[in-house]
FIMITI-784195 format. One record per atom (N, C-alpha, C, O): atom name; x, y, z. Coordinates in steps of 0.1 Angstrom, whole numbers, padded with zeros to 4 digits, m for minus. Atoms other than C-alpha are relative to their C-alpha. Layout:
N
atom = CA X = X Y = Y Z = Z
...
***
This chain:
81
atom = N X = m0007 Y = m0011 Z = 0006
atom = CA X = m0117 Y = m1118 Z = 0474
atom = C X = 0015 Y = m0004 Z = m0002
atom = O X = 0020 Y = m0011 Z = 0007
atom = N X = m0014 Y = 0005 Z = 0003
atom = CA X = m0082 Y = m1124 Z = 0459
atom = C X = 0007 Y = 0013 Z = 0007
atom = O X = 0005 Y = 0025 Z = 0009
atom = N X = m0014 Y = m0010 Z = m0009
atom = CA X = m0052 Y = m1110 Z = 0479
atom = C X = 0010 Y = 0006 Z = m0012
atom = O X = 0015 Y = m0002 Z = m0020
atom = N X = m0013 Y = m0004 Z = 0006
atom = CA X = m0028 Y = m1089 Z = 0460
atom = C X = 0012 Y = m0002 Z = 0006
atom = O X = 0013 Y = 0004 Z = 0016
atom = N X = m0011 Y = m0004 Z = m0001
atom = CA X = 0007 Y = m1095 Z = 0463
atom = C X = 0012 Y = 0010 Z = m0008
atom = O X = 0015 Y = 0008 Z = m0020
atom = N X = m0016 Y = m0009 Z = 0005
atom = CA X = 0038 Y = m1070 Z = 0457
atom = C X = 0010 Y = m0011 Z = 0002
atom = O X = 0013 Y = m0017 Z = 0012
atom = N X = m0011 Y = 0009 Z = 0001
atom = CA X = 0064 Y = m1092 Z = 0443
atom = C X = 0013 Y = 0009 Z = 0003
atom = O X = 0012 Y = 0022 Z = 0004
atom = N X = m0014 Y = m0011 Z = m0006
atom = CA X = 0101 Y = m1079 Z = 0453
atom = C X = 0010 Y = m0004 Z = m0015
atom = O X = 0012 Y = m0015 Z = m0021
atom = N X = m0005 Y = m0002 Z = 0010
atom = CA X = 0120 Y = m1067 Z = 0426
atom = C X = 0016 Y = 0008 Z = 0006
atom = O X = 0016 Y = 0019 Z = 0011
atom = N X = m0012 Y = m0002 Z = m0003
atom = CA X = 0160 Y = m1067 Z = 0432
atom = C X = 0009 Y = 0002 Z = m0018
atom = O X = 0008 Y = m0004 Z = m0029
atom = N X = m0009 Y = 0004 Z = 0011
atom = CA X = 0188 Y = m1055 Z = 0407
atom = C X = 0013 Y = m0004 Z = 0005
atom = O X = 0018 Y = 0000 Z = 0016
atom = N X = m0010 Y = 0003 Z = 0000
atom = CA X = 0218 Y = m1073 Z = 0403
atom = C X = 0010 Y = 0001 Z = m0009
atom = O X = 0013 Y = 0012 Z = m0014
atom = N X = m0010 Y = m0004 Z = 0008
atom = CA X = 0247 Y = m1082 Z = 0383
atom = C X = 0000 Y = m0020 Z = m0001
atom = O X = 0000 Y = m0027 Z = 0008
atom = N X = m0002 Y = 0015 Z = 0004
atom = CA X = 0249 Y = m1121 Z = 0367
atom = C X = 0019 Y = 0001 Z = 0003
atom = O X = 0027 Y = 0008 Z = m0002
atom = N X = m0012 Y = 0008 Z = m0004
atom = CA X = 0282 Y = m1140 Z = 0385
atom = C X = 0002 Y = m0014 Z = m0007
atom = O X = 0013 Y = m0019 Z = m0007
atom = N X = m0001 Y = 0016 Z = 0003
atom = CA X = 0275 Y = m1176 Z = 0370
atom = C X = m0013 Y = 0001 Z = m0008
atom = O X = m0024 Y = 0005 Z = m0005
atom = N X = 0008 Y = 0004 Z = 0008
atom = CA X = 0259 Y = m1186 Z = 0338
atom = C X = m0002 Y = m0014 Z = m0005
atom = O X = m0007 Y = m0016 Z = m0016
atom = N X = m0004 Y = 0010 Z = 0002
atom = CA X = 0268 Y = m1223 Z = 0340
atom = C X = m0010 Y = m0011 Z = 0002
atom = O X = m0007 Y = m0023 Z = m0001
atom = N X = 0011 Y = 0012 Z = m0003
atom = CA X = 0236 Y = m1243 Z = 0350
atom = C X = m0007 Y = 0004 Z = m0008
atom = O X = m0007 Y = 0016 Z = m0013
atom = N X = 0008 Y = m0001 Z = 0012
atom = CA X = 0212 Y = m1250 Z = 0325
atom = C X = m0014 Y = 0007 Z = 0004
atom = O X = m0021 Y = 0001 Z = 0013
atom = N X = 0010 Y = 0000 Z = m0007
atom = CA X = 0181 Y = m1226 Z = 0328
atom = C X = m0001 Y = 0007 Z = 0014
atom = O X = m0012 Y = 0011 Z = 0017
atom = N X = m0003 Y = m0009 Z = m0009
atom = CA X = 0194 Y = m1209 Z = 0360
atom = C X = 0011 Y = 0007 Z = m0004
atom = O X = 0018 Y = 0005 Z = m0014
atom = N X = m0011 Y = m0009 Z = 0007
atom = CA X = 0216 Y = m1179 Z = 0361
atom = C X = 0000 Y = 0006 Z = 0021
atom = O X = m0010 Y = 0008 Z = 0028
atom = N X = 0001 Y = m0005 Z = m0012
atom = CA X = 0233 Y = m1167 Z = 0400
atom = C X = 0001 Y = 0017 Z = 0003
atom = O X = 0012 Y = 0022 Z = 0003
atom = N X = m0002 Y = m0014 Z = m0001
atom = CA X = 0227 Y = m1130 Z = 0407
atom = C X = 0005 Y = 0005 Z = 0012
atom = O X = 0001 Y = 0001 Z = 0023
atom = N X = m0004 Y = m0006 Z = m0016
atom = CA X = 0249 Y = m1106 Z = 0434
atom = C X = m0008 Y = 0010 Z = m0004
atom = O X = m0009 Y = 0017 Z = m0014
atom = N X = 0008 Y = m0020 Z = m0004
atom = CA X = 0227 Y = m1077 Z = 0446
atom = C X = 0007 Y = 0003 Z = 0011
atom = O X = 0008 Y = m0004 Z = 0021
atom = N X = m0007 Y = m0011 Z = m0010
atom = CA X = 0246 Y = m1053 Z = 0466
atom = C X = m0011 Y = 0006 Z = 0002
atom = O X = m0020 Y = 0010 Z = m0006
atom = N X = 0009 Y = m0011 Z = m0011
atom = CA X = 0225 Y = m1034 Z = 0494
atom = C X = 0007 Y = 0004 Z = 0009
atom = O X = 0014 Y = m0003 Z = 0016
atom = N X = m0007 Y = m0009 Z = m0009
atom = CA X = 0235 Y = m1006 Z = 0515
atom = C X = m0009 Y = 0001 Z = 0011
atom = O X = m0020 Y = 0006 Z = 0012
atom = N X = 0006 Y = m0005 Z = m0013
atom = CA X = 0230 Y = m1006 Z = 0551
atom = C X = 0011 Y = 0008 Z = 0006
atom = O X = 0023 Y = 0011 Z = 0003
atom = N X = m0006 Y = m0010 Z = m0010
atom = CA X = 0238 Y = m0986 Z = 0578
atom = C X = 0001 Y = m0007 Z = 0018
atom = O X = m0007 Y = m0014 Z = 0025
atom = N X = m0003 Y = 0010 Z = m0014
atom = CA X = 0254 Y = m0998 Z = 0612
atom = C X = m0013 Y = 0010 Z = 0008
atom = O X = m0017 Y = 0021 Z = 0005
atom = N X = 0009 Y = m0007 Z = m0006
atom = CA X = 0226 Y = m0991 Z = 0639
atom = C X = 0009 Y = 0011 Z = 0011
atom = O X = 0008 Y = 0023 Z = 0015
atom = N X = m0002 Y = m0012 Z = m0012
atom = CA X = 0245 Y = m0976 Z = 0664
atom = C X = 0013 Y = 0012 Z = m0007
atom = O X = 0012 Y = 0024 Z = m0003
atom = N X = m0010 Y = m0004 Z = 0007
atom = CA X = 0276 Y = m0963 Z = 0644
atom = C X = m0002 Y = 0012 Z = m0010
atom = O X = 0004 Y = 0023 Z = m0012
atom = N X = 0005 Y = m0010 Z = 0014
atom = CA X = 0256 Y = m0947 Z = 0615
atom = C X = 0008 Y = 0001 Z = m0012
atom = O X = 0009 Y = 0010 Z = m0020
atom = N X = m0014 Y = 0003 Z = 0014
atom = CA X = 0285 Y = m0961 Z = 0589
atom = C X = m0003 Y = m0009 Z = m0009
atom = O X = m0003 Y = m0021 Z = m0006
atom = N X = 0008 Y = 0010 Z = 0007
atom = CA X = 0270 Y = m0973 Z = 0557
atom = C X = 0012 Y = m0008 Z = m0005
atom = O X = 0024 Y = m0004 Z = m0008
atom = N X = m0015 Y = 0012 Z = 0009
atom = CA X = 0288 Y = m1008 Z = 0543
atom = C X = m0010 Y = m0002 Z = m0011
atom = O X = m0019 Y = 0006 Z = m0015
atom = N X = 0002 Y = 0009 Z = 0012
atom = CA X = 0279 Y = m1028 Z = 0516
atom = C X = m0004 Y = m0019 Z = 0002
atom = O X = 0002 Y = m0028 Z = 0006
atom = N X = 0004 Y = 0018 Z = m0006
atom = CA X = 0261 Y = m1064 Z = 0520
atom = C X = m0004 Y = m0005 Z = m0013
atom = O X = m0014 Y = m0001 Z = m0019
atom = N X = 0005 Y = 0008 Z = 0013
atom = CA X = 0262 Y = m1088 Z = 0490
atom = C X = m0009 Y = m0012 Z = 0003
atom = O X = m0011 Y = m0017 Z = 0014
atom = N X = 0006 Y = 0011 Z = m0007
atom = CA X = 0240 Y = m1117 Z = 0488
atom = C X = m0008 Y = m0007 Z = m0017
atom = O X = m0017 Y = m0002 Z = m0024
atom = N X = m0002 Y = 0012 Z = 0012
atom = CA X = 0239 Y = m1146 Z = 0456
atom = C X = m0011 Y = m0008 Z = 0000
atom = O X = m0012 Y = m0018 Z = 0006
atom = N X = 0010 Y = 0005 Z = m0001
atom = CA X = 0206 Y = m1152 Z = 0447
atom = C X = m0006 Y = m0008 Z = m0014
atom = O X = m0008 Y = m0002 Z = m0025
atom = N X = 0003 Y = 0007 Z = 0014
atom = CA X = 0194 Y = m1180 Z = 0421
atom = C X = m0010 Y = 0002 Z = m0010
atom = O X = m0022 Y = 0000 Z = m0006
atom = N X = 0011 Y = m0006 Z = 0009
atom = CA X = 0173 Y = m1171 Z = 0394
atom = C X = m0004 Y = m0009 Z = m0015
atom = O X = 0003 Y = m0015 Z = m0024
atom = N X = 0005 Y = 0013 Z = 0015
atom = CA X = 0150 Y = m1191 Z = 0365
atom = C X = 0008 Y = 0013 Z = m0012
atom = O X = 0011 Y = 0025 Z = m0010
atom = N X = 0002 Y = m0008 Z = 0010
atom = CA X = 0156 Y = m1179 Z = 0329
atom = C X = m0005 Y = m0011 Z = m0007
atom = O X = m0004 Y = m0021 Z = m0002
atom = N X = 0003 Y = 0007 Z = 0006
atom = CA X = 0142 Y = m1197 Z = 0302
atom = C X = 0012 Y = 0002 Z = m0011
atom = O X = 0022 Y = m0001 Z = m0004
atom = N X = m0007 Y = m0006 Z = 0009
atom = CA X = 0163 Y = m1188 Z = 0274
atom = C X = 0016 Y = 0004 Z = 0005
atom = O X = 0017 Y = 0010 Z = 0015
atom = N X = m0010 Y = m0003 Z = m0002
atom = CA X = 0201 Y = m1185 Z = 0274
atom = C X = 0008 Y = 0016 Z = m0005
atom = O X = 0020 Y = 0016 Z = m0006
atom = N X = m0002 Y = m0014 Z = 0006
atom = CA X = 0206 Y = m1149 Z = 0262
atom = C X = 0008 Y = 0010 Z = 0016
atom = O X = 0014 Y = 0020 Z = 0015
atom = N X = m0008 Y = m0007 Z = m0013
atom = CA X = 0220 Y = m1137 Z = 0299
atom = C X = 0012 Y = m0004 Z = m0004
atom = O X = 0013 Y = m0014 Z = m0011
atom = N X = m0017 Y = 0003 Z = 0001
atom = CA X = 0260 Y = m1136 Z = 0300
atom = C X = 0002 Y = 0007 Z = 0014
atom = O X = m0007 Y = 0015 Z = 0018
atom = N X = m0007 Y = 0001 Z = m0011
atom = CA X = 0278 Y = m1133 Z = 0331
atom = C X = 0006 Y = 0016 Z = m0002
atom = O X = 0013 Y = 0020 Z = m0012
atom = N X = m0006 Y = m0013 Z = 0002
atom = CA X = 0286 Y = m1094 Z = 0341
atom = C X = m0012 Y = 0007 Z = m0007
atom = O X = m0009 Y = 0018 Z = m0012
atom = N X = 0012 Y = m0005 Z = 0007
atom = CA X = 0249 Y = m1087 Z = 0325
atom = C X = m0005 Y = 0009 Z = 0016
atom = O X = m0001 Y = 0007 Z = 0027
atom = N X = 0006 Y = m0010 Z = m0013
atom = CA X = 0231 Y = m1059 Z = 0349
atom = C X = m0018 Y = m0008 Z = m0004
atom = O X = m0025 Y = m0006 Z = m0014
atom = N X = 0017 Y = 0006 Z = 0006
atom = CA X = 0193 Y = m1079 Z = 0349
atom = C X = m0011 Y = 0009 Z = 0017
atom = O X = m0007 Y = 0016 Z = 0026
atom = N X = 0006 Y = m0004 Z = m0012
atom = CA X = 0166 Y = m1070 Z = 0376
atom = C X = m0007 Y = m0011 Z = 0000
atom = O X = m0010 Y = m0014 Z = m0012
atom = N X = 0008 Y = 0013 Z = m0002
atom = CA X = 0147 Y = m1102 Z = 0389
atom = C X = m0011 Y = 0002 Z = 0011
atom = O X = m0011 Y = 0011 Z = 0019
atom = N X = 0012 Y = m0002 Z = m0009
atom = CA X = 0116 Y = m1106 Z = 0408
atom = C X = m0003 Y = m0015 Z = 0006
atom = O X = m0001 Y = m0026 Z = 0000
atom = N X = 0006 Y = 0011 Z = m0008
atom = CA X = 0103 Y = m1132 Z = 0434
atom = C X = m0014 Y = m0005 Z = m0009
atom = O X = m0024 Y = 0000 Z = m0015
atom = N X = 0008 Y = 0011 Z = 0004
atom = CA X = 0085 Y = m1161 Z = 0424
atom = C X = m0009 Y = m0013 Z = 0009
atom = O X = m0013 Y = m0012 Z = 0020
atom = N X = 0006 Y = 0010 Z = m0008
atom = CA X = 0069 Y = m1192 Z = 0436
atom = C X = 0011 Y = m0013 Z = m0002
atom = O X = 0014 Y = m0018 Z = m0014
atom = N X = m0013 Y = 0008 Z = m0001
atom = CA X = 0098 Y = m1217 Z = 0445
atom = C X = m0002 Y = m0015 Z = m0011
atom = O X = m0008 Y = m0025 Z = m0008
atom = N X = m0007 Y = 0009 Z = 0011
atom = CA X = 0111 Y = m1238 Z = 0411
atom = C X = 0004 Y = m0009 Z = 0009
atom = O X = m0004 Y = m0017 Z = 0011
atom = N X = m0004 Y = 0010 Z = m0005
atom = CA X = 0132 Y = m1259 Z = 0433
atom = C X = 0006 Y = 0004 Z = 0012
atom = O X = 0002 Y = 0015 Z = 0016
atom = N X = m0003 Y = m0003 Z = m0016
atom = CA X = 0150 Y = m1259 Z = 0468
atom = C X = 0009 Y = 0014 Z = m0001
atom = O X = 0007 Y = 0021 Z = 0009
atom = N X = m0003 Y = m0018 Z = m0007
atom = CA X = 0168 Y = m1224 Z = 0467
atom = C X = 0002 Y = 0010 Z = m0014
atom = O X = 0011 Y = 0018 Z = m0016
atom = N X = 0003 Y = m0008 Z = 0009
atom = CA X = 0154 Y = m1208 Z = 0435
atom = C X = m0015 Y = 0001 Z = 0001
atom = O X = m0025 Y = m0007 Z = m0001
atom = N X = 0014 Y = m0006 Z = 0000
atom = CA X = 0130 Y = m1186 Z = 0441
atom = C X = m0005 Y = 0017 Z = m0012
atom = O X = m0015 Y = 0023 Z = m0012
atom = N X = 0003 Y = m0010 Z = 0011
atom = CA X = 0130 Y = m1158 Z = 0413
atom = C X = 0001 Y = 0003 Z = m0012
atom = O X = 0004 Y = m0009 Z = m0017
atom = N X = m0003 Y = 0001 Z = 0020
atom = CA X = 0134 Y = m1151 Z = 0374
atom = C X = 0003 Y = 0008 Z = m0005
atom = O X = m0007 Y = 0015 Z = m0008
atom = N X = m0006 Y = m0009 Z = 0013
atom = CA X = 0153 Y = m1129 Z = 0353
atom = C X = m0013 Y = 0010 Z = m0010
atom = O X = m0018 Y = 0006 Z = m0021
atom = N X = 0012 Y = m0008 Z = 0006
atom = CA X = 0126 Y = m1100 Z = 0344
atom = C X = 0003 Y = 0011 Z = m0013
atom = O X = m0004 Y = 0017 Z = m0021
atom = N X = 0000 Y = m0013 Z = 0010
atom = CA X = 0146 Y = m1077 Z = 0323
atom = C X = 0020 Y = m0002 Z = 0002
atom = O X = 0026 Y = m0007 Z = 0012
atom = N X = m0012 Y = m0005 Z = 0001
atom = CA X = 0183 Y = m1069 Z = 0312
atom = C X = 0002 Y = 0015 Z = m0001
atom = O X = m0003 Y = 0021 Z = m0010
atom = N X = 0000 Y = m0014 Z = 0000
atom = CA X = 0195 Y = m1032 Z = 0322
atom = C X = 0007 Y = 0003 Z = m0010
atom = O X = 0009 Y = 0015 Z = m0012
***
């Protein structure tokens, strides 16, 4: 029987459009301190395939986990918001 997986789907914001074929995304996520209960803000710069150069830097895209392209790109450019 085949296993389903749920791929994780993060939105971001394109920071760097300078490598060929990759594009670097910040996703902001809100946590909350455990004991405090005071939400921050935690960014975190994750690399992403595109095929096509049509992303620009300051694009809002949403990307999804993949099966690892090379040593620390693991997702792909699914959509521009």
């Amino acid at each position: 029987m085949d296993k389903i997986v749920k791929k994780q789907q993060l939105i971001g914001i394109i920071v760097s459009d300078k490598m060929q074929k990759t594009v670097v995304v910040k996703v902001d996520m809100r946590k909350r301190h455990p004991k405090y209960h005071k939400a921050y803000t935690v960014s975190k710069k994750f690399k992403a395939h595109v095929e096509t150069g049509e992303y620009k830097v300051g694009d809002k895209v949403v990307i999804e986990s993949i099966r690892p392209i090379s040593k620390d790109k693991r997702f792909k450019v699914i959509s521009k918001i």
